[in-house]
MINU-746178 format. One record per atom (N, C-alpha, C): residue in one letter; atom name; x, y, z. Coordinates in steps of 0.2 Angstrom, whole numbers. Layout:
REM MINU-746178
aa  at  c1  c2  c3
a  CA  X  Y  Z
...
//
This chain:
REM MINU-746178
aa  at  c1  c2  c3
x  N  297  -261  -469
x  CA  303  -259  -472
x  C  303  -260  -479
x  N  304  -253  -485
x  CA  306  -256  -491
x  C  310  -257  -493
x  N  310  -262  -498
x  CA  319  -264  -502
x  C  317  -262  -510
x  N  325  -263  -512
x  CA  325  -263  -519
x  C  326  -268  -523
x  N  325  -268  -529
x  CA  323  -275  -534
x  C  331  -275  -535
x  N  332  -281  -535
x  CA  340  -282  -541
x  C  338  -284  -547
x  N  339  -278  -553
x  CA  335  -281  -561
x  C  342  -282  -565
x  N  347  -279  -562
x  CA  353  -279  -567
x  C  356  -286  -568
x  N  358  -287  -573
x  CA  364  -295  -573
x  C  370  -292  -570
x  N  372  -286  -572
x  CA  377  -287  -569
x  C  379  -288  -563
x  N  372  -284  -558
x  CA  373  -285  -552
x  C  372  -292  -549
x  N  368  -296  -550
x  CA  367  -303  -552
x  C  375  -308  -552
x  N  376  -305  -556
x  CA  387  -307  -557
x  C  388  -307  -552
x  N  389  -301  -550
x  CA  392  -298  -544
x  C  391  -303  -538
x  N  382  -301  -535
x  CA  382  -308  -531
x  C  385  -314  -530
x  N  384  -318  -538
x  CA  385  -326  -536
x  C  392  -324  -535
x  N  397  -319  -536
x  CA  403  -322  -536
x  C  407  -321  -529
x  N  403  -313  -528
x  CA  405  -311  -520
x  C  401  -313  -514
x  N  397  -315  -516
x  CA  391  -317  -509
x  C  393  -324  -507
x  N  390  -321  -499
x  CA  390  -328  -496
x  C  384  -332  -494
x  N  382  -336  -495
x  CA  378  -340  -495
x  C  373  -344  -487
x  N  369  -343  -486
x  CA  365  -347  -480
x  C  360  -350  -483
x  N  361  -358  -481
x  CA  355  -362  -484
x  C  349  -363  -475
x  N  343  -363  -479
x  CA  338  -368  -474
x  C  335  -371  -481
x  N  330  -375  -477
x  CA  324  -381  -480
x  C  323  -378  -488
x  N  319  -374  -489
x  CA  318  -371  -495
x  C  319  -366  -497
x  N  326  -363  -497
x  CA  329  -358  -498
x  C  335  -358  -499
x  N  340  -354  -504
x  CA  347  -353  -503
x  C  347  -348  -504
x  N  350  -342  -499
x  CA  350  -336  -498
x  C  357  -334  -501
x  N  359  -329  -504
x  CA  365  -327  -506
x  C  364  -318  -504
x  N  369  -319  -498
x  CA  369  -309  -497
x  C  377  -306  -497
x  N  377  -300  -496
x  CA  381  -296  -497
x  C  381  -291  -493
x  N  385  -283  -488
x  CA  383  -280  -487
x  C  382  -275  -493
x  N  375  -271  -490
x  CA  377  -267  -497
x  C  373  -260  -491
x  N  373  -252  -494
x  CA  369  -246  -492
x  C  361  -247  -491
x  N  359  -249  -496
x  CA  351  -250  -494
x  C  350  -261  -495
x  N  343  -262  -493
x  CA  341  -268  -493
x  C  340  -270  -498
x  N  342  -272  -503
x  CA  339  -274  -510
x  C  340  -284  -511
x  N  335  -286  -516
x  CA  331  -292  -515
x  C  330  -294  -522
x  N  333  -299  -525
x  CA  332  -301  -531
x  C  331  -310  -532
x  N  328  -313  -536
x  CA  327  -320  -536
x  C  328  -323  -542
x  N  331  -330  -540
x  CA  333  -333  -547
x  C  329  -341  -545
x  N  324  -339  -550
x  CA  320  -349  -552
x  C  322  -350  -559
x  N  327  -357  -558
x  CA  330  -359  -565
x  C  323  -366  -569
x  N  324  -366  -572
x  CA  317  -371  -576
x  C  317  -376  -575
x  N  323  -380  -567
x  CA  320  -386  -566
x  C  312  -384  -561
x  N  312  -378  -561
x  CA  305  -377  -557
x  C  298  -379  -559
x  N  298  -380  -566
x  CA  293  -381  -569
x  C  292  -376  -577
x  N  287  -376  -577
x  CA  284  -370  -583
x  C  285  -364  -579
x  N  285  -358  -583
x  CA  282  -350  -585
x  C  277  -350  -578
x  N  271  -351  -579
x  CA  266  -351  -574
x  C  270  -354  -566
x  N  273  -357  -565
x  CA  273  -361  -558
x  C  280  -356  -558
x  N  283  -354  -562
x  CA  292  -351  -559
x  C  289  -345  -556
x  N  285  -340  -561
x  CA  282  -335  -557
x  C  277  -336  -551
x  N  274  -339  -550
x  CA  270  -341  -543
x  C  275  -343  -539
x  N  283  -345  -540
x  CA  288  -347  -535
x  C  288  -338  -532
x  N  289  -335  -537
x  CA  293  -328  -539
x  C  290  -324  -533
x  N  283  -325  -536
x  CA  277  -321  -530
x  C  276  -322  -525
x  N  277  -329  -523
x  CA  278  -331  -516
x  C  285  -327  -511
x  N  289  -329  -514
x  CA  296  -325  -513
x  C  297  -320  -511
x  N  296  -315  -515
x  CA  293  -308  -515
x  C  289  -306  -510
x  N  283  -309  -506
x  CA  278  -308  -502
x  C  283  -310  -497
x  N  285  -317  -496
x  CA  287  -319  -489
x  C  294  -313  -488
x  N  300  -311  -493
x  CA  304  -306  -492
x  C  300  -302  -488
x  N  296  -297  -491
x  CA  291  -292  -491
x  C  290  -291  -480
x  N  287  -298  -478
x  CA  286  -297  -472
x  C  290  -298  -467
x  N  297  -301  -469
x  CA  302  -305  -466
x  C  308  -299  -463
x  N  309  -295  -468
x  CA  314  -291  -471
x  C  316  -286  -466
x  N  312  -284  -461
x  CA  312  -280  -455
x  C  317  -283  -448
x  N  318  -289  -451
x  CA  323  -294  -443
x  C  328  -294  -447
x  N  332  -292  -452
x  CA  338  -289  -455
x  C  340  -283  -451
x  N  346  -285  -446
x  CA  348  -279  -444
x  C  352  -275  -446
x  N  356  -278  -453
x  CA  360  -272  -456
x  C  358  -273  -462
x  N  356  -268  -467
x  CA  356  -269  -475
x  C  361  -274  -481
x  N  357  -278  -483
x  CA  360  -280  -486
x  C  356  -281  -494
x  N  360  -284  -501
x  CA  359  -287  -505
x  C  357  -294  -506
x  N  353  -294  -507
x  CA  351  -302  -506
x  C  347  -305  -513
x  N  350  -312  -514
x  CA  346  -316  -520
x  C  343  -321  -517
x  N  338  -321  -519
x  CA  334  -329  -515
x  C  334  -335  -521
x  N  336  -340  -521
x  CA  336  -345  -524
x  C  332  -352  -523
x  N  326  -353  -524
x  CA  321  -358  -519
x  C  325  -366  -523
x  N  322  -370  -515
x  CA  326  -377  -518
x  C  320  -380  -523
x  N  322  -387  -525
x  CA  314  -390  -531
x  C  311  -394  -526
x  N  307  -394  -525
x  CA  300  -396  -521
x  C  294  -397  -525
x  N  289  -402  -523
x  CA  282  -402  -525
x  C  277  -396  -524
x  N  278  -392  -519
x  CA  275  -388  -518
x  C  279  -383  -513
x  N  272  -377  -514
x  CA  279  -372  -511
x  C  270  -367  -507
x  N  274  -367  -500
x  CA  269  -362  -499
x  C  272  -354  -496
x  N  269  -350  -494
x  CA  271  -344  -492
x  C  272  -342  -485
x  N  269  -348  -479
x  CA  273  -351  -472
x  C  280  -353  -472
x  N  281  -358  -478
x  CA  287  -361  -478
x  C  292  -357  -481
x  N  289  -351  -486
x  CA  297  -348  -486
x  C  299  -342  -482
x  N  291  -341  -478
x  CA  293  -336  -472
x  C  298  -339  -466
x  N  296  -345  -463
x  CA  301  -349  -461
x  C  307  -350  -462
x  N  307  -351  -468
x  CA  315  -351  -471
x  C  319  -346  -470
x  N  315  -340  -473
x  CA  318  -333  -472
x  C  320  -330  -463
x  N  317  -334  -461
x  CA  317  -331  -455
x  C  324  -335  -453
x  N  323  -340  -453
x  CA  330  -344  -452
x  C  337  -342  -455
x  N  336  -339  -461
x  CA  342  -338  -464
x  C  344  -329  -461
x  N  339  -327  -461
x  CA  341  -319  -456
x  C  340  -322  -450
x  N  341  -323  -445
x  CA  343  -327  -440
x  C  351  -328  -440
x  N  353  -332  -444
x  CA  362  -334  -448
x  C  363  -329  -450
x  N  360  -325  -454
x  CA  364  -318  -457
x  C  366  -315  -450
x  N  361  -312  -444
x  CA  363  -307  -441
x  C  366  -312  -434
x  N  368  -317  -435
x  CA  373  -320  -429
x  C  380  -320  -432
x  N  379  -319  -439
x  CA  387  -319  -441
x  C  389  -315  -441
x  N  385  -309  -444
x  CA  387  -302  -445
x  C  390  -297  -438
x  N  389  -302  -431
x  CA  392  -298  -426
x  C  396  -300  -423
//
């Protein structure tokens, strides 16, 4: 399944004010209903340096990428990772998974 990137601020606004939130472990999901699947992420600089926030980014992106098909209705989503020492690509699939899980038990 493919999604869309969210690059705008404005739509960024938009989320943190209208979304609703599901946290797991190393994750805080903010979604929305929206027409197509779109997917945006926010690493603030307690994550570290330039080099580690994008490697957060990359990760993110990948585990979305495989996850995103157990979404049964479209939505908007921002992914926010929590601060940890490390971060693997297991662990935010699992995350994700948990949190689309909660998405679509509420949604019905």
């Amino acid at each position: 399944m493919n999604y869309l990137r969210i690059k705008k601020n404005a739509d960024f606004q938009k989320l943190f004010k209208k979304g609703k939130k599901v946290f797991s472990p190393y994750i805080t999901l903010l979604y929305f209903p929206s027409q197509k699947t779109c997917m945006g992420v926010a690493v603030s600089k307690k994550h570290g340096k330039a080099v580690k926030r994008n490697r957060i980014k990359r990760l993110l992106r990948a585990a979305f990428r495989e996850t995103c098909p157990q979404l049964k209705k479209p939505c908007s989503c921002i992914l926010i990772p929590k601060v940890a020492e490390e971060y693997s690509l297991n662990g935010f699939k699992k995350s994700l998974n948990a949190c689309f899980t909660k998405i679509n038990s509420c949604e019905n």
